[in-house]
C-alpha positions as CSV (number, residue, x, y, z in Angstrom):
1,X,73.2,133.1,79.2
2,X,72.3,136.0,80.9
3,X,69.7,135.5,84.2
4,X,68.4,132.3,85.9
5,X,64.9,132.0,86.2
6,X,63.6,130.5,89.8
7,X,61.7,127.8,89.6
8,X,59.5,125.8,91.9
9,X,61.1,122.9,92.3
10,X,63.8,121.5,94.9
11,X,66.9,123.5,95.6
12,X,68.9,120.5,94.6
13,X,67.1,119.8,91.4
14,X,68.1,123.2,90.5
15,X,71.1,123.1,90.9
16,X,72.3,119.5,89.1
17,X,70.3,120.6,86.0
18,X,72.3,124.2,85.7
19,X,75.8,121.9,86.2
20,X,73.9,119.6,83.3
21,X,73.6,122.4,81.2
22,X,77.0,124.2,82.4
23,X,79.0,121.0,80.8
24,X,77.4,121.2,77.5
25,X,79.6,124.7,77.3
26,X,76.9,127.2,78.2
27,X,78.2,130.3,80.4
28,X,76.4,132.2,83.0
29,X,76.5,135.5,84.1
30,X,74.8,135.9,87.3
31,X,73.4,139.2,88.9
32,X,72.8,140.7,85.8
33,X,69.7,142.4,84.8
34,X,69.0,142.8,81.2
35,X,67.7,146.3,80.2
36,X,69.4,147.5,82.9
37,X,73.3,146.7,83.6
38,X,72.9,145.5,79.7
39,X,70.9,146.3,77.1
40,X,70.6,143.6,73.9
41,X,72.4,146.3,71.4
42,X,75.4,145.8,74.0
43,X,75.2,142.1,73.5
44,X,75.1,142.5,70.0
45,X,78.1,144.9,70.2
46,X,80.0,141.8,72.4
47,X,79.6,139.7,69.3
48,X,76.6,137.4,70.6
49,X,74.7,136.2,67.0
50,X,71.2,135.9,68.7
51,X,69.6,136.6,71.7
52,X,66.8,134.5,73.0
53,X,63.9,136.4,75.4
54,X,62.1,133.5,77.5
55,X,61.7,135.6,80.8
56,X,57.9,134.6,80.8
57,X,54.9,136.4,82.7
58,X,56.8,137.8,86.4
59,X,55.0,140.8,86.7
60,X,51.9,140.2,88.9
61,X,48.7,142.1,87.2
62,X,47.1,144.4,89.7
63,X,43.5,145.4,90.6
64,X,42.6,149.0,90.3
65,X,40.1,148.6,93.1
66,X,39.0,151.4,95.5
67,X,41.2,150.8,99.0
68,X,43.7,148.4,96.8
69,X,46.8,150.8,98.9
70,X,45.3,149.8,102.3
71,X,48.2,148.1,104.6
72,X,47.1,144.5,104.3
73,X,46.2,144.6,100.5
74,X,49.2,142.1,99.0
75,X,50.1,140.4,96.3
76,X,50.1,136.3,96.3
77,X,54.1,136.0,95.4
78,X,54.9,138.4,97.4
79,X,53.5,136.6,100.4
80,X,54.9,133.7,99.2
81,X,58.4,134.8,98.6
82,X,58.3,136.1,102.4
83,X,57.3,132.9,103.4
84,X,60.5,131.0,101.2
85,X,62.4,133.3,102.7
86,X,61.9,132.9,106.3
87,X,61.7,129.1,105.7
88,X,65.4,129.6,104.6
89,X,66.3,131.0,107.5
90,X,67.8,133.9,109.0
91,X,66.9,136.0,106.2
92,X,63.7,137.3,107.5
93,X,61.4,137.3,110.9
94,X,58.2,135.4,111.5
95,X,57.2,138.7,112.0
96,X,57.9,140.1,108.6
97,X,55.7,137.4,107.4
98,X,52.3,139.5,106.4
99,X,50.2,136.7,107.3
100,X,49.8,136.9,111.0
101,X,48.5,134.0,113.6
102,X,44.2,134.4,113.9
103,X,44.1,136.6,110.8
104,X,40.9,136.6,108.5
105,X,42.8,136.2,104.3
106,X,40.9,136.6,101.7
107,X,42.7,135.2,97.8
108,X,41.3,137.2,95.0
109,X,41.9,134.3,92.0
110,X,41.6,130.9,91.5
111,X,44.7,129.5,89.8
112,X,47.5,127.7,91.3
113,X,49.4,130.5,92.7
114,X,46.0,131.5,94.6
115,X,45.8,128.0,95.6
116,X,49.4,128.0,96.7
117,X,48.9,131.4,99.1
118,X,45.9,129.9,100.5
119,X,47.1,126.6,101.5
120,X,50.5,128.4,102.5
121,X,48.5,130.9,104.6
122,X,46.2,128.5,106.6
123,X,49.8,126.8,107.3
124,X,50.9,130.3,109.0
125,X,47.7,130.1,111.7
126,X,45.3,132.0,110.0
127,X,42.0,131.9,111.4
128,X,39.9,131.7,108.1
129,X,41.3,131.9,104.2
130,X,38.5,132.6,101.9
131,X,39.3,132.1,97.7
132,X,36.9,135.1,96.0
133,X,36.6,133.9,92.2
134,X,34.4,135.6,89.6
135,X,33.5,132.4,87.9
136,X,32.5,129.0,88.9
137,X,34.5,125.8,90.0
138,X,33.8,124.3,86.9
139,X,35.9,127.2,85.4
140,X,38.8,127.7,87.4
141,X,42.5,127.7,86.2
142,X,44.1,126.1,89.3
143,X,44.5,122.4,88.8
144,X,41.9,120.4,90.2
145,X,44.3,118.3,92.1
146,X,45.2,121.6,93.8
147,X,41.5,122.8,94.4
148,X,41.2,119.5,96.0
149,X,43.7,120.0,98.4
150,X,42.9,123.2,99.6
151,X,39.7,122.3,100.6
152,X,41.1,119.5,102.4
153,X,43.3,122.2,104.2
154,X,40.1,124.4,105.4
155,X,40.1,127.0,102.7
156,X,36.9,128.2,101.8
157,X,35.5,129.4,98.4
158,X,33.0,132.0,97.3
159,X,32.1,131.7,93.9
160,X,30.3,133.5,91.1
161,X,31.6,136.7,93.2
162,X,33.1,140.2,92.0
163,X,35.4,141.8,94.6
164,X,34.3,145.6,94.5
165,X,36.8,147.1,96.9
166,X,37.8,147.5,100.6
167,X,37.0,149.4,103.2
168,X,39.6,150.5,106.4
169,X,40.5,152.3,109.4
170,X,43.7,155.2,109.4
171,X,44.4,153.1,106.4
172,X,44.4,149.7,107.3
173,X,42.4,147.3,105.8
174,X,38.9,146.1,107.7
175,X,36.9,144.9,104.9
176,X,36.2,143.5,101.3
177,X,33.6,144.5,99.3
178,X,31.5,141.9,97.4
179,X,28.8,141.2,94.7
180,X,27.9,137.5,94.8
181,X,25.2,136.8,92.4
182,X,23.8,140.5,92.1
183,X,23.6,141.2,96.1
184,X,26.1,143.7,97.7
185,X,28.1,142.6,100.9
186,X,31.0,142.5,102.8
187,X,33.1,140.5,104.8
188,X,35.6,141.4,107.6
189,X,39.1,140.8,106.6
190,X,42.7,141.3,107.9
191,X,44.6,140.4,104.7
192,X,44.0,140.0,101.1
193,X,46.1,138.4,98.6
194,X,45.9,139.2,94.9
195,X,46.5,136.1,92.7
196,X,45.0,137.3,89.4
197,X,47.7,136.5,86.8
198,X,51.0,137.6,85.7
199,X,52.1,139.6,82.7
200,X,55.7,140.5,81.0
201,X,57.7,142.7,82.5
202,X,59.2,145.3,79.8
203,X,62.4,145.8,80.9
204,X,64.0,144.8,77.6
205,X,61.5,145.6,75.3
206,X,61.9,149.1,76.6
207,X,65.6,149.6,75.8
208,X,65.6,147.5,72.8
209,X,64.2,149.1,69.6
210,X,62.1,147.1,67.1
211,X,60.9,144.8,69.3
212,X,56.9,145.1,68.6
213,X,54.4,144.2,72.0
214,X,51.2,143.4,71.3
215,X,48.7,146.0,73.7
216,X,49.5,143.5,76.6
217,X,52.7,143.6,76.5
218,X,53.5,140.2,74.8
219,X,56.3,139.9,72.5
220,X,55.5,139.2,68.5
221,X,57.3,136.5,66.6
222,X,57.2,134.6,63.6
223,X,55.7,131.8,63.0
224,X,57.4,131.2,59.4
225,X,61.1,130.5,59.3
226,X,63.4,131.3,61.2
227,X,60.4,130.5,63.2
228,X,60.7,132.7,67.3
229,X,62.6,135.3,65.8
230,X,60.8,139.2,66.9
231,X,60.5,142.2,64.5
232,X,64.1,143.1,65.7
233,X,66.5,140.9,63.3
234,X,68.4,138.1,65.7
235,X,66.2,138.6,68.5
236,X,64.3,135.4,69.5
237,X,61.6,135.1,72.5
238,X,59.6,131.8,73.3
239,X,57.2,130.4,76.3
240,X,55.0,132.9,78.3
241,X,56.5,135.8,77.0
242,X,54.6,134.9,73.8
243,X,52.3,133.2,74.5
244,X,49.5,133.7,77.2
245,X,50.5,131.6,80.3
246,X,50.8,128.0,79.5
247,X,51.7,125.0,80.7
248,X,55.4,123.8,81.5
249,X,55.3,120.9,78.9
250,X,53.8,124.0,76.1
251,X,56.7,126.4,77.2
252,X,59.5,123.7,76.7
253,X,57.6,122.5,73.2
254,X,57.9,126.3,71.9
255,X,61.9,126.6,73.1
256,X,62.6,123.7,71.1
257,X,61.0,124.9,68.0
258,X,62.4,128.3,68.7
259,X,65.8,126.9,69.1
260,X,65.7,125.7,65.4
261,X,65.0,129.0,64.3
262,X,67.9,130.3,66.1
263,X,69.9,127.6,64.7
264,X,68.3,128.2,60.6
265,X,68.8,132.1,61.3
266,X,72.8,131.5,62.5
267,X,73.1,129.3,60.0
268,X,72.1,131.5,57.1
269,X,74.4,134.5,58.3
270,X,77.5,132.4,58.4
271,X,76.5,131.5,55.2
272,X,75.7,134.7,54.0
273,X,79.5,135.9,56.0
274,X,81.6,133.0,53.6
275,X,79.8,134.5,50.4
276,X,81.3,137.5,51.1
């Protein structure tokens, strides 16, 4: 197994499920990153039978907005990884945290990792955090649960608003730009956080021939047997990868199915190997 995904759960949850899965004989090669120190063909070439893909949605879309390369213009996970990071301690400042004590954050989004750099930023002393979300509440992605406890935590939402751009000073961000229900406004702000959705990275797709992408970059599979398996023979990919993002419960559902394909497909070329 090449790569280990993070996850957001506890550090030592983590860890006793990888020595779980570490005793049933699975081997891990850490600091590797596929597509770049190795390519699938060089698996192949190491005598690996199938190679599963499930490296979900980690690339954060961005907004082509005018003034999106103002300082203070950020993207939601990369606040938040700052903020694991200094929480881990002696890794980074308080300072190097782009949230900064009295500033104005605006979240441009309204699913759970919009929810989750809110809540995390009112927590770092900002004066105001204020969710922009082209839709209604009724039609946001976050979990209510999480809504719920944002508002609990002081942040404040705007709906049925379009963020148009920003505006700023010797590049620096001053203010957003809004349409909220046809009229044109702005609001002074300090730092804004993208949380508009992730999609896949193409890292492997890229150095891997005959792997077909639908145009947003989602990897095909079949659906008939051996069911996961790509347009490039042995090559399996399941969960958000796939799929559009889905839930946890969904993207374990799909790696079991896809597991029996990998199993159906190995099966068949040993077969096919003792006919020989």
């Amino acid at each position: 197994m090449f790569g280990i995904p993070e996850y957001r759960l506890p550090k030592e949850v983590v860890r006793r499920e990888i020595k779980k899965i570490a005793e049933l004989g699975v081997t891990y090669h850490t600091n590797v990153v596929v597509g770049q120190d190795i390519t699938v063909d060089q698996m192949f070439d190491q005598g690996f039978d199938a190679i599963f893909i499930g490296t979900g949605t980690v690339k954060p879309k961005k907004l082509r907005l005018p003034g999106s390369k103002f300082k203070g213009v950020i993207q939601s996970s990369y606040f938040l990884r700052q903020v694991n990071l200094m929480n881990e301690g002696n890794i980074i400042e308080r300072g190097d945290v782009p949230v900064k004590d009295g500033d104005r954050v605006g979240v441009i989004g309204c699913g759970n990792v919009a929810m989750d750099g809110a809540r995390t930023a009112i927590r770092m002393g900002a004066q105001s955090v204020t969710v922009f979300y082209y839709r209604s509440v009724n039609e946001m992605s976050a979990l209510k649960s999480e809504y719920e406890d944002a508002v609990r935590e002081g942040v404040q939402f705007c709906w049925n608003t379009d963020v148009k751009g920003f505006t700023g000073e010797q590049d620096i961000l001053k203010e957003v730009l809004l349409n909220r229900e046809g009229v044109e406004t702005s609001m002074p702000m300090d730092v804004i956080m993208m949380a508009v959705g992730s999609e896949p990275a193409s890292r492997i797709v890229s150095t891997t021939k005959g792997i077909d992408v639908d145009d947003k970059g989602y990897v095909l599979t079949r659906e008939r047997a051996p069911y996961g398996m790509t347009t490039r023979k042995g090559v399996f990919a399941g969960g958000d990868v796939v799929n559009t993002p889905q839930t946890v419960v969904l993207a374990m559902r799909d790696a079991k199915m896809v597991a029996d394909g990998i199993a159906q497909y190995v099966d068949a070329i040993k077969l096919l190997e003792d006919l020989k």
